[in-house]
C-alpha positions as CSV (number, residue, x, y, z in Angstrom):
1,X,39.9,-1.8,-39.6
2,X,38.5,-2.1,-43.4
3,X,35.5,-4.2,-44.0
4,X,34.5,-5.7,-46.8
5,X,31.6,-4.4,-49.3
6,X,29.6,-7.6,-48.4
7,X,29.2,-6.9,-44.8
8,X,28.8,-3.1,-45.5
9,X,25.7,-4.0,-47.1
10,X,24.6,-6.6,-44.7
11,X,24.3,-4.1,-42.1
12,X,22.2,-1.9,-44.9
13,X,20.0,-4.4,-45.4
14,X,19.5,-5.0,-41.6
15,X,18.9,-1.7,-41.1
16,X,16.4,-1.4,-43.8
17,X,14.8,-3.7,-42.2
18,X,14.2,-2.0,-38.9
19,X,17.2,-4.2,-37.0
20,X,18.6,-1.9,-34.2
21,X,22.7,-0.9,-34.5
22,X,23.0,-3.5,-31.3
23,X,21.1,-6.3,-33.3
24,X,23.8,-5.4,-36.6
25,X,26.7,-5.4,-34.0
26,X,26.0,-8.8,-32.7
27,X,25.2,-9.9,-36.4
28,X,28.1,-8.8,-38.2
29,X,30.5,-8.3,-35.4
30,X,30.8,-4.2,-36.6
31,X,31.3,-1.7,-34.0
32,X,28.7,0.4,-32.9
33,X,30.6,3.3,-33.5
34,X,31.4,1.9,-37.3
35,X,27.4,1.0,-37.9
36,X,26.5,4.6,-36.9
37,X,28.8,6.2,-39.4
38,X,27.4,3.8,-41.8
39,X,23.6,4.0,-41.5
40,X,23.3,7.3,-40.1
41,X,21.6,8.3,-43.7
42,X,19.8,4.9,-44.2
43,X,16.1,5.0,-45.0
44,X,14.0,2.4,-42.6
45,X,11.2,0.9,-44.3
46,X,7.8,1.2,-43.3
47,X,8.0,-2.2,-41.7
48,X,11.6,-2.2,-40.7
49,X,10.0,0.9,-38.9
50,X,6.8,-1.4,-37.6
51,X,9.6,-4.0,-36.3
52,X,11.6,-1.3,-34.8
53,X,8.7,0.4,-32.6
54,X,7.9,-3.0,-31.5
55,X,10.9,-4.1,-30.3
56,X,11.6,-0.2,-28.8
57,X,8.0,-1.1,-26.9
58,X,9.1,-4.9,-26.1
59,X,12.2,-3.6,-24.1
60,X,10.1,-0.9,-22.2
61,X,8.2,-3.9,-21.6
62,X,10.8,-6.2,-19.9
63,X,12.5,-2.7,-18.2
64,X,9.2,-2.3,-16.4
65,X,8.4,-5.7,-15.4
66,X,12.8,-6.3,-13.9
67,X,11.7,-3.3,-11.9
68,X,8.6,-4.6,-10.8
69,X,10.5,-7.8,-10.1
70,X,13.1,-5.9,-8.2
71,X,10.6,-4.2,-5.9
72,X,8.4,-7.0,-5.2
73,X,11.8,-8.8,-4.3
74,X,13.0,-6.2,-2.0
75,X,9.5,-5.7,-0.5
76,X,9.6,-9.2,0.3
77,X,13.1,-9.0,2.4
78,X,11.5,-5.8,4.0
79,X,8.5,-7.8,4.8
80,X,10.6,-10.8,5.9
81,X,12.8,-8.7,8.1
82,X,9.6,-6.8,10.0
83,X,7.9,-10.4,10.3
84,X,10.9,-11.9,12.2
85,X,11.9,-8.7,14.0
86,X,8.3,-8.8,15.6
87,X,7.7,-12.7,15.6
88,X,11.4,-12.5,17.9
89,X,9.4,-10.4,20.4
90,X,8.3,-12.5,23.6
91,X,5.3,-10.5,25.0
92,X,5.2,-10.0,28.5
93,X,2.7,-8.9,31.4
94,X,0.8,-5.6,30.2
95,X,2.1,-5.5,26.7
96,X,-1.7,-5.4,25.8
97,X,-2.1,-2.3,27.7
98,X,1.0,-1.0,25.9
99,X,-0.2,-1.3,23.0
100,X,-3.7,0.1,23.8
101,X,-1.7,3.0,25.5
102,X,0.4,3.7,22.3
103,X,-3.0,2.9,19.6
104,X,-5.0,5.5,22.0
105,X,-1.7,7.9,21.9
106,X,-2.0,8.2,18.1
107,X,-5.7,8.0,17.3
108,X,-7.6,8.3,20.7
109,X,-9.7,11.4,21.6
110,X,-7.5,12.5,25.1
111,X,-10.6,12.8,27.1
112,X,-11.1,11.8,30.9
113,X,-14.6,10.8,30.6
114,X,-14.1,7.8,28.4
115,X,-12.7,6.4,25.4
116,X,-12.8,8.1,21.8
117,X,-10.7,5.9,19.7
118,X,-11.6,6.5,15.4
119,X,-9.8,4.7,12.1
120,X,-11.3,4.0,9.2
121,X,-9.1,0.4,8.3
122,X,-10.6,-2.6,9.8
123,X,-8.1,-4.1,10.9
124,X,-6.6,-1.1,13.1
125,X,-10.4,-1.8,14.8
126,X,-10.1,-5.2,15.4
127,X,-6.1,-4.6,16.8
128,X,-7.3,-2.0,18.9
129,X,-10.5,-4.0,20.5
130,X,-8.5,-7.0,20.8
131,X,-5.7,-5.2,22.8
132,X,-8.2,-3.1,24.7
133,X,-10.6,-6.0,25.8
134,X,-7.6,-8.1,26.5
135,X,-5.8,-5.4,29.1
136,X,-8.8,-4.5,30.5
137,X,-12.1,-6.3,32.4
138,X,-14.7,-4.7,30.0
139,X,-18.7,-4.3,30.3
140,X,-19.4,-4.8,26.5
141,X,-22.7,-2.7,27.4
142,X,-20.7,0.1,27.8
143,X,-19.7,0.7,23.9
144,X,-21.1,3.0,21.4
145,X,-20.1,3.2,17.9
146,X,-20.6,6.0,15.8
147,X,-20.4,5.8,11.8
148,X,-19.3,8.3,9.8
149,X,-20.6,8.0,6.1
150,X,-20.4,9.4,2.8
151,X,-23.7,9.7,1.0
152,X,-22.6,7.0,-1.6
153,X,-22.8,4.3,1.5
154,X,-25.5,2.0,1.4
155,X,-26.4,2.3,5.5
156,X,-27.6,-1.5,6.3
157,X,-23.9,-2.8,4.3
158,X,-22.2,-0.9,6.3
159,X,-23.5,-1.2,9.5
160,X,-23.5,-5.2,8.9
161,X,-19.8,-4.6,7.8
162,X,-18.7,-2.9,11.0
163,X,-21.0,-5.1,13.4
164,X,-18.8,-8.2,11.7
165,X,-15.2,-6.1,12.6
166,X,-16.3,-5.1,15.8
167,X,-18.4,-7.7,17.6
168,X,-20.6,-5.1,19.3
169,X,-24.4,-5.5,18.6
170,X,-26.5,-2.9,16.6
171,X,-28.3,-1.9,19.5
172,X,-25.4,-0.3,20.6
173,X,-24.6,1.5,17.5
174,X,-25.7,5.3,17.5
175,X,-27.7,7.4,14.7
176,X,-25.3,7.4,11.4
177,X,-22.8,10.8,11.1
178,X,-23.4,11.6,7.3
179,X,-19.9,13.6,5.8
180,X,-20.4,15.9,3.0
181,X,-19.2,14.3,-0.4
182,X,-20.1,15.1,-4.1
183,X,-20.4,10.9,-4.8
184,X,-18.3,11.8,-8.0
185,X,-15.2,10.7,-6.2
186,X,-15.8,7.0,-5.0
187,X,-13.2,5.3,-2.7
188,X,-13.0,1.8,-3.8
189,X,-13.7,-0.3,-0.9
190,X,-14.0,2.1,1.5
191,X,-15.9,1.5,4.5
192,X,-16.1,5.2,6.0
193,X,-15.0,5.8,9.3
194,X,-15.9,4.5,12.5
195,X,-15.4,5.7,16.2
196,X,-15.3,3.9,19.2
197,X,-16.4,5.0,22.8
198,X,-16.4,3.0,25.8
199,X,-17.6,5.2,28.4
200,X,-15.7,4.1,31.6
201,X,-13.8,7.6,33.5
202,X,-11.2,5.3,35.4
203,X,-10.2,3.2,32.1
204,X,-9.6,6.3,30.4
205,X,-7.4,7.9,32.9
206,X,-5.4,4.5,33.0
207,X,-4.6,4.8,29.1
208,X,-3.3,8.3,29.9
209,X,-1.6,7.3,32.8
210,X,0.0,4.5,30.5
211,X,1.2,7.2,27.9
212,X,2.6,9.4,30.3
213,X,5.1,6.3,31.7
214,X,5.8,5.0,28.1
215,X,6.7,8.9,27.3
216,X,9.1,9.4,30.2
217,X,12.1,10.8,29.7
218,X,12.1,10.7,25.6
């Protein structure tokens, strides 16, 4: 198809100006194919050049933030989907020990003597104590807590932090584990690591006992 000199030099000047061969197309209704036989040779100016990098940056821009939207929108379904699987779930008689079975299973110390259970997220404490005071009749006198620390924690925080997340007086908390760190690399909100004993021999054996049913056969 033959163009006419006019629009020839329409897509110069747009290219000059730092328009991209998409932009031309859409403005003079040229093929890209066409454009880049055209302005394959044509010099950009230094602000057709400034416009260009701009817009090459703009698009990265929007690219990044539709994948960001994208993820956050199928995070959400995920989310959704877990939410209603587990809200769907009627609990019944002993799931509490179940669970305190299955939390001791992955992070319990397998001793007979008592219970060893450690995590350093909160909220994996305050699961764990809520299942574990819930499927059993517990003497609260018969925890210890033990902190592991890095040298960068402030002792008293912490202490006050976990005493919050576990509801077991200080009294009852025993002399500070200090872990070997350079305090160059700091773990933003990082609380260290605490560990839980309850010292009760026939509890203990029940959580193993518990394990050994839920394991059956798999």
């Amino acid at each position: 198809m033959a163009y006419s000199v006019f629009i020839k030099r329409k897509a110069v000047y747009f290219r000059h100006k730092g328009y991209s061969i998409i932009e031309i197309e859409r403005l003079t209704s040229v093929s890209k194919s066409t454009l880049s036989g055209w302005l394959r040779d044509i010099k950009i100016s230094k602000q057709g050049k400034s416009r260009l990098n701009q817009r090459i940056i703009r698009g990265r821009e929007r690219g990044i933030h539709q994948i960001n939207a994208q993820y956050k929108k199928k995070l959400k379904y995920l989310r959704d989907e877990a939410y209603n699987r587990v809200k769907g779930v009627t609990p019944g008689r002993g799931y509490e020990l179940i669970y305190t079975g299955l939390l001791f299973w992955c992070e319990g110390e397998k001793i007979t003597t008592g219970v060893r259970f450690a995590n350093s997220d909160p909220r994996m404490i305050v699961f764990f104590l809520k299942m574990f005071r819930q499927a059993f009749q517990l003497d609260e006198k018969k925890f210890r807590v033990l902190l592991h620390l890095h040298q960068y924690h402030n002792d008293s925080d912490e202490l006050l932090f976990w005493q919050k997340i576990t509801n077991i007086p200080k009294e009852q908390f025993l002399k500070i584990y200090r872990k070997d760190n350079s305090g160059k690399s700091k773990k933003y909100g990082y609380h260290g690591c605490v560990s839980l004993r309850y010292h009760d021999a026939q509890i203990a054996k029940i959580l193993l006992f518990a394990i050994n049913s839920l394991t059956e056969g798999a």
